[in-house]
Structures are given as structure tokens and as C-alpha cells.
C-alpha positions, 0 to 999 in steps of 0.5 A: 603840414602834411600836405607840404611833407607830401609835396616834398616828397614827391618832388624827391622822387621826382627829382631821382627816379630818372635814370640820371638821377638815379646815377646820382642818387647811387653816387652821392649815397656811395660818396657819403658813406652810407654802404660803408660799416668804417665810418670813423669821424665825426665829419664822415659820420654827418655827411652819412646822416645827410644822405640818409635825410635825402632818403627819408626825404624820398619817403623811403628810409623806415630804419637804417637797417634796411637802407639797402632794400629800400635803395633797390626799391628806389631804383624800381620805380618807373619814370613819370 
């Protein structure tokens, strides 16, 4: 199993940590929600919780609290 959850991961950070990727890493976290502090409904509040699952998916998402650190973290990482 852990070996599959690996995989995964790295097919995520594969996948996002070109440049283009991370253009649209950066769109779809800003789209859904995750930098604002007014969600209000439960629509908006699922779409957020969705772009959280691609970060932990990325193996880089420890707690909500740090979502911008490990952004920018993300977003250092070089291309393979």
C-alpha cells in the first residue's frame, strides 16, 4: 500500500511541478478557494476541501494552517 500511496505521490509532483503546472496548481487553489478566509457554503466549502486533497495528494499538506508554506515550497522544487 505504501508503495502505491508513493507512486501517487510522485505522479502529483510530477505532474504540477513544471512551470505550466504550477500555473495551474496556483489557478485551481486560487479558483477553489483555498487562500480566501469567507467561505460561506457548503458548495464552496467542498470545492476548497477538494483542493486540499490534490495538496496532500502532493505529499505536502501537514495542516490547513500551513497551506501557504508548503504552496511556496511546491513551487521550489525543480523540474525533472
Amino acid at each position: 500500500m505504501a508503495r502505491k500511496k508513493d507512486n501517487h505521490v510522485m505522479a502529483h509532483r510530477t505532474c504540477f511541478s513544471t512551470e505550466s503546472g504550477r500555473e495551474v496548481l496556483s489557478y485551481l487553489l486560487t479558483e477553489a478557494g483555498v487562500f480566501d478566509d469567507d467561505l460561506k457554503t457548503s458548495e464552496e466549502i467542498a470545492v476548497e476541501n477538494f483542493a486540499k486533497k490534490i495538496l496532500k495528494n502532493l505529499g505536502i499538506l501537514d495542516t490547513p494552517e500551513k497551506i501557504q508554506e508548503h504552496v511556496n515550497k511546491l513551487f521550489e522544487l525543480r523540474s525533472s
